[in-house]
C-alpha positions in Angstrom: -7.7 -58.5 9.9 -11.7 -58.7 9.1 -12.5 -56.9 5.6 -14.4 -54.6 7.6 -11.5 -53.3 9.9 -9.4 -52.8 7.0 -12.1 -50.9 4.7 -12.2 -48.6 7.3 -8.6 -48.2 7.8 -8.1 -47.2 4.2 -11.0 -45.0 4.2 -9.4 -43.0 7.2 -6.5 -42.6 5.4 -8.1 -41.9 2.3 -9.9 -39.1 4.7 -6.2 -38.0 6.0 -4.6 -38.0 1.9 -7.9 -35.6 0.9 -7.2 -33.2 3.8 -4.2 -32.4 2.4 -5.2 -32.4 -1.3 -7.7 -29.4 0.1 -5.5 -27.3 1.6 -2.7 -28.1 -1.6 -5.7 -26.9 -3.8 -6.6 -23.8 -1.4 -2.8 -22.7 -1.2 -3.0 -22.2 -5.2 -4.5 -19.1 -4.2 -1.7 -17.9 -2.7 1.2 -19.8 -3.7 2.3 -22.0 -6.8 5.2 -23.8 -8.1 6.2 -25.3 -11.3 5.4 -28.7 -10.2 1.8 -28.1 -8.5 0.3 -29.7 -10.6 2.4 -33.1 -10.7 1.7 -33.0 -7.1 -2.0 -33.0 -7.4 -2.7 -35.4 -9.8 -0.3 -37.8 -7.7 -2.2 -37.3 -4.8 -5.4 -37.5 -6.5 -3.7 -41.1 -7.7 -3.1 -41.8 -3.9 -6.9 -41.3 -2.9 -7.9 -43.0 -6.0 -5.8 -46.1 -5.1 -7.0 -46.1 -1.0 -11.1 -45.5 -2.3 -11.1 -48.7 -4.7 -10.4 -51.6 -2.1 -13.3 -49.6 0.1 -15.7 -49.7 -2.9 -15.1 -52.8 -4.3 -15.8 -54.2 -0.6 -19.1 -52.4 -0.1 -20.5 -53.4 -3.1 -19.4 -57.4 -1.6 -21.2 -56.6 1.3 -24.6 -55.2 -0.6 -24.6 -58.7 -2.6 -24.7 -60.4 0.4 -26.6 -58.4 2.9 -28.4 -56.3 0.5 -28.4 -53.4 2.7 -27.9 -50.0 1.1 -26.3 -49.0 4.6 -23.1 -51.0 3.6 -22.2 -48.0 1.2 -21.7 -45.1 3.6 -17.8 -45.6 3.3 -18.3 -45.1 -0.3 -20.6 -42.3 0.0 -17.9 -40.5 2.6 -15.4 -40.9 -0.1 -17.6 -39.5 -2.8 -18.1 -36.8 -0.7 -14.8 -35.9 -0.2 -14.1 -35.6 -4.3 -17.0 -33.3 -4.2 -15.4 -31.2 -1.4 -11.9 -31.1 -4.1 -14.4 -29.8 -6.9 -15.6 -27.3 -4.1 -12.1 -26.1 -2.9 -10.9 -26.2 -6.9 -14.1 -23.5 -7.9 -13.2 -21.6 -4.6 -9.9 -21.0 -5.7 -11.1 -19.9 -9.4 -13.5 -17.6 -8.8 -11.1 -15.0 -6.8 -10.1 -14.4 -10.2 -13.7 -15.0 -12.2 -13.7 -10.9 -12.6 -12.6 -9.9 -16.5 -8.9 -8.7 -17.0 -8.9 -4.7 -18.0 -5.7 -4.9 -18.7 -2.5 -6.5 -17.5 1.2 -4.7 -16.8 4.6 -6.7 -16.8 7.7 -5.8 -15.3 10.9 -7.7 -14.4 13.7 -7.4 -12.6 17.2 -9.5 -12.0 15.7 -13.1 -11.6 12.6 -11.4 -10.4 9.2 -10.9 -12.2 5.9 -9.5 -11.4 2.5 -9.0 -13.4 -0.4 -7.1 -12.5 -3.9 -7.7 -13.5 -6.5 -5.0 -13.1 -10.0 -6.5 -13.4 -13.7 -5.1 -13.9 -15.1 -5.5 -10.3 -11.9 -2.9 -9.0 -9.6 -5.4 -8.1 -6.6 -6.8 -9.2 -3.9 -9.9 -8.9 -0.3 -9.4 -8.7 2.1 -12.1 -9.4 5.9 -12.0 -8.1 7.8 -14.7 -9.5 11.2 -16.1 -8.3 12.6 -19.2 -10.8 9.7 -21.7 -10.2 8.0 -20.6 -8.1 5.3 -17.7 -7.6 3.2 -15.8 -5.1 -0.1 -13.9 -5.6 -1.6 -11.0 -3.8 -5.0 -9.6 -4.2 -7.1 -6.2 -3.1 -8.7 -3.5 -4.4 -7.2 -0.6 -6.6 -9.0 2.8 -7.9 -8.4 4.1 -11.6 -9.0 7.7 -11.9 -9.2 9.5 -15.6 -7.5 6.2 -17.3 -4.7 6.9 -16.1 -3.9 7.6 -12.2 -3.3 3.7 -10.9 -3.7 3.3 -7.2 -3.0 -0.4 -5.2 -5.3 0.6 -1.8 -3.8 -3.0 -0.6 -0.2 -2.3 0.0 0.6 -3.9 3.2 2.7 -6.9 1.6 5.1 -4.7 -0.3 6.9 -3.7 2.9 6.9 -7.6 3.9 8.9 -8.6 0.9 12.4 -7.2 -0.3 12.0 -9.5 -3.5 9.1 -7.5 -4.1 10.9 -4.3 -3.0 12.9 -4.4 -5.8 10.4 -4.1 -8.3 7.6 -2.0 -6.6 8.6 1.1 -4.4 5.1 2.8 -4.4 1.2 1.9 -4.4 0.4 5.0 -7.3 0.9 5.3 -10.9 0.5 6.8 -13.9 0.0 5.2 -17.4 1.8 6.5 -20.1 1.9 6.1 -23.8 5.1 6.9 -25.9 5.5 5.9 -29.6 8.5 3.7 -30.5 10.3 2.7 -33.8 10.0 -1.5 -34.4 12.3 -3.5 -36.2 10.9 -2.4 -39.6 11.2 1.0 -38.4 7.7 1.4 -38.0 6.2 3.2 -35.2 4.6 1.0 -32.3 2.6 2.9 -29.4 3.6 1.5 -26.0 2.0 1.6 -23.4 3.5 1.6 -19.5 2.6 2.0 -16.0 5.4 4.7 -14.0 5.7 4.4 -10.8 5.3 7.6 -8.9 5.2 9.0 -5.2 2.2 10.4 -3.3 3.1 13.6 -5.8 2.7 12.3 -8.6 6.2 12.5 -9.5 8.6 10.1 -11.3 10.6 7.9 -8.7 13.7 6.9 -10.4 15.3 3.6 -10.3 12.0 2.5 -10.5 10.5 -0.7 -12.5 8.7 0.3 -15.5 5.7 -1.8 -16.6 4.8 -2.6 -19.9 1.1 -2.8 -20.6 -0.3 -5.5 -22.9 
């Protein structure tokens, strides 16, 4: 097999390993497990290992032709770690917004966190053991303390999530609790409520932090 057959049959692989590297990266914006990032960096290790042979043989075929056209195999696989940096930014500026505050709540094996940024958004997380989903949309805030998810499509999709949310609306409250020292500590919670505005019961109960 000539050099040049086999650079380019390691840079089409190399081209096949970084398609899925992109969508890996892109489905951090949905979806992540403990070992994500293990993944990633031995995928990235993959590329890494299929670029060098095509790199190393470009800049052979520059010493001897002197042609700056031998390095369009490297260039394509320069290109491609640009597109990771692209896909990696993509996926961190859904959440670039500042965090107003956040709200925790857990249930069974079950978890969830809810972050309600500046721009009138917010991320909720849902946790199962290792792994963990996220949803995103809009919500509305109305005298500091009327909470309202205008997303809420997924809830009915999910009976892990079910379990821990049963409505879009609710209310902050602050109550005043004795510590350990038996000092008073103000807490603050989300309630869940119906379209009412009235306690559901059963409910998860948020703390605010």
């Amino acid at each position: 097999m000539t050099g040049f057959i086999k650079r380019h049959i390691l840079l089409a692989i190399a081209i096949g390993v970084a398609y899925f590297i992109n969508r890996f990266i892109l489905s951090g914006a949905h979806q992540e497990m403990a070992f994500d990032n293990y993944i990633l960096y031995f995928l990235y290790g993959v590329y890494g290992l299929l670029c060098i042979p095509v790199i190393r043989r470009d800049i052979k075929d520059y010493k001897r032709k002197k042609r700056l056209a031998v390095f369009t195999p490297s260039l394509i696989a320069f290109a491609i770690v640009f597109s990771f940096v692209c896909s990696s930014k993509s996926v961190r500026d859904l959440d670039k917004s500042p965090v107003v505050f956040t709200a925790y709540g857990m249930s069974d094996f079950n978890g969830m966190n809810i972050q309600f940024r500046d721009d009138g958004t917010y991320k909720l997380t849902e946790w199962v053991m290792f792994m963990a989903e996220f949803y995103r949309g809009g919500c509305r805030i109305d005298n500091d303390s009327l909470v309202t998810l205008i997303n809420k499509e997924y809830i009915e999709e999910s009976e892990d999530m079910q379990r821990l949310l049963k409505s879009n609306i609710f209310v902050i409250r602050t109550r005043v609790q004795n510590n350990e020292l038996n000092a008073a500590d103000t807490i603050k919670e989300l309630i869940q409520v119906d379209n009412k505005h009235n306690y559901l019961e059963n409910s998860t109960v948020f703390r605010i932090r």
